[in-house]
C-alpha positions in Angstrom: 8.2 -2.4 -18.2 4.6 -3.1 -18.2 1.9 -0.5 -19.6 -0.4 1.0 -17.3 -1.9 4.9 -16.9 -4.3 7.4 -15.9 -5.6 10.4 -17.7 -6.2 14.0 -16.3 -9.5 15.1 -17.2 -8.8 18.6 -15.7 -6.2 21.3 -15.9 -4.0 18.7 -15.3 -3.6 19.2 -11.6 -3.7 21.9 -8.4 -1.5 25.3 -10.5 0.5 24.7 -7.1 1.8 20.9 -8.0 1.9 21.9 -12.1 4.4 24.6 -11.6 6.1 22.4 -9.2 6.1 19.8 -12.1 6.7 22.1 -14.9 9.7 23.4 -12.9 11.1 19.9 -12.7 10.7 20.1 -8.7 11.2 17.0 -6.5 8.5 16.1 -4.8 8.0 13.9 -1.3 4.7 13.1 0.0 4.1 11.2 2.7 1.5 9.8 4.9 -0.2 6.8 6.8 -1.8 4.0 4.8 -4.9 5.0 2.8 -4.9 8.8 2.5 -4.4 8.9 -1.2 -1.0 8.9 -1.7 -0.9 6.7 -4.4 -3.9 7.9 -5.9 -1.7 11.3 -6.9 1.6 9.5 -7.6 -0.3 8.4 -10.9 -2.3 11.1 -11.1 1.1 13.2 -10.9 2.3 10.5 -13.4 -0.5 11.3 -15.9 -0.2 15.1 -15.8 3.5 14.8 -16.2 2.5 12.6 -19.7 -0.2 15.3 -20.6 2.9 17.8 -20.6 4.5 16.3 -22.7 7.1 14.5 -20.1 7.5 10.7 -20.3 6.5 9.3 -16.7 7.7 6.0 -14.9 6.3 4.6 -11.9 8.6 2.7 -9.9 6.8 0.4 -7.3 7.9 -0.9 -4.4 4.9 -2.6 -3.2 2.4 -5.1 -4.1 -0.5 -2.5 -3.7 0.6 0.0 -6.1 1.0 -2.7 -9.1 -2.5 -3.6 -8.2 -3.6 -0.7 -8.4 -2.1 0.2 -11.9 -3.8 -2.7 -13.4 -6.9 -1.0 -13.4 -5.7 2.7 -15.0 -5.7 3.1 -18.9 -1.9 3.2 -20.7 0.7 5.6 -21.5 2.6 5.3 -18.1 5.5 2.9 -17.3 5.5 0.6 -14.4 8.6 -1.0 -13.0 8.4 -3.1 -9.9 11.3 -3.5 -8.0 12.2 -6.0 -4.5 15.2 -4.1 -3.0 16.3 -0.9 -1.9 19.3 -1.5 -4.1 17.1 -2.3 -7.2 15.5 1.0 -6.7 18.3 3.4 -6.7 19.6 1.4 -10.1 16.2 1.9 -11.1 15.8 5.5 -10.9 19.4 6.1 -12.2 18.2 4.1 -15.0 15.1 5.7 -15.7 17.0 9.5 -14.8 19.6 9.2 -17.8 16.9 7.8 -20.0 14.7 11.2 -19.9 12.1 9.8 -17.9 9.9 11.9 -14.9 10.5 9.3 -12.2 7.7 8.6 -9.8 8.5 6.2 -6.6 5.4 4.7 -4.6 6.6 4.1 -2.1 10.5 5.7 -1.7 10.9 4.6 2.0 9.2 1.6 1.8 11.9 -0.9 1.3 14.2 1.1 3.8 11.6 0.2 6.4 12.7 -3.2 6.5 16.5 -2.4 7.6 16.5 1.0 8.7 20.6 0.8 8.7 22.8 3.5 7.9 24.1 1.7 4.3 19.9 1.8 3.4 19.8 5.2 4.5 22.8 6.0 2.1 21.2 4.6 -0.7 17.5 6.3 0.1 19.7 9.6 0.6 21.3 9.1 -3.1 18.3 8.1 -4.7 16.5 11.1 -3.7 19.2 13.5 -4.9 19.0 11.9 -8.1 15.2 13.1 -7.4 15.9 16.3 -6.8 18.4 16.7 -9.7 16.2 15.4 -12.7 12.8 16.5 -11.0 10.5 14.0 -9.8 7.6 12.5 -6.9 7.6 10.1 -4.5 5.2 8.9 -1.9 6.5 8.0 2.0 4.3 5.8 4.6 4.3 7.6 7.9 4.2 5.5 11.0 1.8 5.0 13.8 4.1 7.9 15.2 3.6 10.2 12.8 6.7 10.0 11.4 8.1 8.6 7.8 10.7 6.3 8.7 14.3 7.6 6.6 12.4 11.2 6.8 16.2 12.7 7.5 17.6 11.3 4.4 14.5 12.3 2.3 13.0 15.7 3.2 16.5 17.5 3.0 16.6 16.5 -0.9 13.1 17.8 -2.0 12.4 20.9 -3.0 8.3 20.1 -1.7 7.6 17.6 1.1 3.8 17.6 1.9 1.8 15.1 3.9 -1.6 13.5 3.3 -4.7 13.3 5.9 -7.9 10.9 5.2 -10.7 13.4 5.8 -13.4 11.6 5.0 -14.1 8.1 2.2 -13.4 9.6 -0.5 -12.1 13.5 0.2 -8.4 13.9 1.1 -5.8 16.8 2.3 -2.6 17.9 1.7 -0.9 19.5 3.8 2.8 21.6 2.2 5.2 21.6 4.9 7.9 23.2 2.6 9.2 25.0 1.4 5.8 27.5 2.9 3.0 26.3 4.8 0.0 25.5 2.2 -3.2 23.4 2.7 -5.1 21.8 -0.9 -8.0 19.2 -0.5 -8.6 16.8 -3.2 -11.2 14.1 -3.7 -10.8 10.4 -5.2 -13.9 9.4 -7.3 -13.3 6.4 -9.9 -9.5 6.3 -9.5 -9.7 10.1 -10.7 -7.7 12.9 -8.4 -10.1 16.1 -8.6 -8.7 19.2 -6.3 -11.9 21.2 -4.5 
């Protein structure tokens, strides 16, 4: 596992997603490329360290390796190449005590949507939803997360990310209640307005 991390320079995060951490809640946000998804997997990540959890990123793309390299330390980073490799992975990183953060869950199941894939994405996030935990989606041109079926059902919160302007961000709870936060990106650093 390589080192890699973020800080939270506020109350850790939105009193929303902290009780939802605190409370060992799983966690699924999705959205289309570039509305800040990532950028709150680690910051999730880091508030999860700053209470006193011990945080592992799993990534299954190039782009969220990349993007660790450039956070401070203190948060795990295992990059995996199959959907397989992922559920082993979590399992792994479940029974060693570790708050389990996947960027991006459905990522790998996008490249053979078949029904043994979709078995594995629906076990891995029940492991999820049993040990507490976050993981980011991409949605579609359609709107849609592909494997959203064998997601959504497991977590407890499913929210999805908008780009509202360069920097300034929304998310939008779907569930378990309707609720709408809006966060900014500035330096790599999640601040909620």
């Amino acid at each position: 596992m390589e080192g890699g991390g973020l800080h939270c320079f506020n109350k850790c995060t939105h009193p929303y997603l902290q009780r939802a951490l605190e409370d060992k809640s799983y966690i699924f946000i999705y959205g289309q490329s570039g509305t800040g998804k990532t950028h709150l997997a680690f910051h999730i990540a880091s508030c999860a360290k700053d209470i006193g959890m011990r945080p592992a990123v799993i990534a299954t793309e190039p782009g969220t390796t990349l993007y660790a390299q450039h956070l401070g330390e203190g948060i795990d980073i295992v990059t995996v190449m199959s959907i397989d490799e992922m559920a082993s992975m979590v399992l792994k990183l479940v029974l060693d005590g570790f708050y389990v953060v996947v960027d991006s869950i459905n990522s790998l199941y996008r490249l053979n949507p078949g029904i043994e894939y979709a078995r594995i994405l629906s076990f891995t996030s029940a492991m999820l939803r049993e040990s507490g935990g976050f993981a980011t989606g991409q949605m579609g041109m359609d709107n849609a997360a592909s494997g959203f079926n064998y997601i959504a059902p497991w977590a407890r919160i499913v929210g999805v990310t908008e780009k509202v302007s360069p920097s300034k961000f929304k998310l939008t709870i779907i569930k378990p209640e309707r609720r709408i936060m809006a966060f900014k990106v500035e330096r790599g650093i999640v601040e909620w307005t």
